[in-house]
C-alpha positions, -999 to 999 in steps of 0.1 A, spaced: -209 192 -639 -178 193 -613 -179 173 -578 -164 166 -554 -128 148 -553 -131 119 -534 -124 114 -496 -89 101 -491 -83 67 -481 -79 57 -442 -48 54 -432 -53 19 -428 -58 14 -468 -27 33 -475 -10 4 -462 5 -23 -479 -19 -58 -472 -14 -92 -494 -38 -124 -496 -29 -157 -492 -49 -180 -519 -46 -215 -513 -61 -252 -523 -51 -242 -560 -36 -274 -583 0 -283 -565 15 -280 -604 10 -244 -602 35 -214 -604 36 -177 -597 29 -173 -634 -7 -191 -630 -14 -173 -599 -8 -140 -620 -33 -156 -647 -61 -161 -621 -53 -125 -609 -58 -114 -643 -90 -91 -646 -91 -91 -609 -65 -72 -594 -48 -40 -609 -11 -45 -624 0 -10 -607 -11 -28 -571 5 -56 -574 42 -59 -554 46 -96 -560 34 -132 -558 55 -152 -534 47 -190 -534 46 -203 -501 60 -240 -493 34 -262 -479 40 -288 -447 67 -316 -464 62 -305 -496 91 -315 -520 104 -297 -550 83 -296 -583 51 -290 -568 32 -264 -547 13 -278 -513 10 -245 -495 -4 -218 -515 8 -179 -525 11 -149 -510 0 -116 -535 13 -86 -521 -4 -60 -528 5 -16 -523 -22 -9 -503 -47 -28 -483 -79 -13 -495 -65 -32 -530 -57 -67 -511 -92 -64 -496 -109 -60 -532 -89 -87 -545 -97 -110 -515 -134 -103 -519 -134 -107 -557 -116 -143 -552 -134 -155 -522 -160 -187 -537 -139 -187 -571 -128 -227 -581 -104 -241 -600 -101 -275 -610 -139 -277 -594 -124 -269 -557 -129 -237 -538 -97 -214 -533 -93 -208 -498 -88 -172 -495 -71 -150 -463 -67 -115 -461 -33 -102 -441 -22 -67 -436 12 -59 -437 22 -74 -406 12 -105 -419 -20 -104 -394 -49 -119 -407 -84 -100 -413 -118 -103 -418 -127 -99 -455 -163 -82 -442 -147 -62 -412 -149 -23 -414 -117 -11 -404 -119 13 -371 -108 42 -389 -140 42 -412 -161 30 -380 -157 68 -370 -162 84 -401 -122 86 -407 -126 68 -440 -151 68 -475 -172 41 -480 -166 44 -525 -207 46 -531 -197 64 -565 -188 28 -574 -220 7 -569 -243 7 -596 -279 -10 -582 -258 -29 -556 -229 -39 -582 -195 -22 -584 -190 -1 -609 -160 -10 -635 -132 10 -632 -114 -1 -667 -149 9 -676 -150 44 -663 -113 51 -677 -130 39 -709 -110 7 -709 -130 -22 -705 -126 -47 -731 -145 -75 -717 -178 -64 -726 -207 -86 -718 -181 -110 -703 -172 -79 -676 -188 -90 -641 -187 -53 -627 -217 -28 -637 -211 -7 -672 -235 24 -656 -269 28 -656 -280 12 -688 -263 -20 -675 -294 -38 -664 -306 -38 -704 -273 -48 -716 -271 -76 -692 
């Protein structure tokens, strides 16, 4: 069974976008940041994680947060979304999505180009309302039951 490829991204995804996650513990590094991101966002999207220096903050600790830079934006929104609600240490992160211009967005916006039809709205990944796994569909998921994305149709039994 052959289909179509699928569309090309807007232009506006093809650009590079980060998000700023703050209100994690103040002892943490870029190397905790990249655990958190672990599962979340794809190693081959990220550019870097840059910890930003919160109001007076001294040396030794983190007050202000860090900035994940990501390849493309469509890839910084995902990641933004996926975060957005998570805790740690019982306290929500505070999430904020930035394009490359460092302008913030709206994690819920559509982007103009895909307002017009200019962009592709991935339906091939929802499975009943859940996005489907990518690792999964590569045949690389190794989180099993412990995945949060759908596994295909035969997910609802599993899960």
């Amino acid at each position: 069974d052959l289909c179509d490829p699928p569309a090309a991204p807007s232009l506006v995804d093809q650009r590079a976008g980060s998000v700023l996650i703050q209100d994690f513990p103040a002892r943490w590094q870029a190397a905790d940041v990249g655990a958190l991101l672990h599962g979340t966002v794809k190693p081959s999207a990220l550019i870097s994680i840059d910890m930003v220096p919160g109001p007076g903050e001294e040396e030794g600790g983190n007050g202000g947060g860090a900035r994940v830079k990501m390849r493309d934006f469509g890839s910084a929104r995902e990641a933004a979304k996926e975060l957005q609600g998570q805790k740690v240490a019982g306290k929500p992160l505070k999430i904020t999505l930035e394009d490359e211009d460092g302008n913030i967005k709206d994690l819920d916006a559509r982007d103009d180009d895909r307002g017009r039809g200019g962009g592709h709205e991935y339906s091939d990944r929802l499975v009943d309302g859940i996005e489907m796994c990518q690792d999964y569909r590569m045949d690389r998921c190794t989180r099993g039951d412990r995945c949060k994305f759908s596994h295909g149709d035969d997910d609802t039994e599993e899960k």
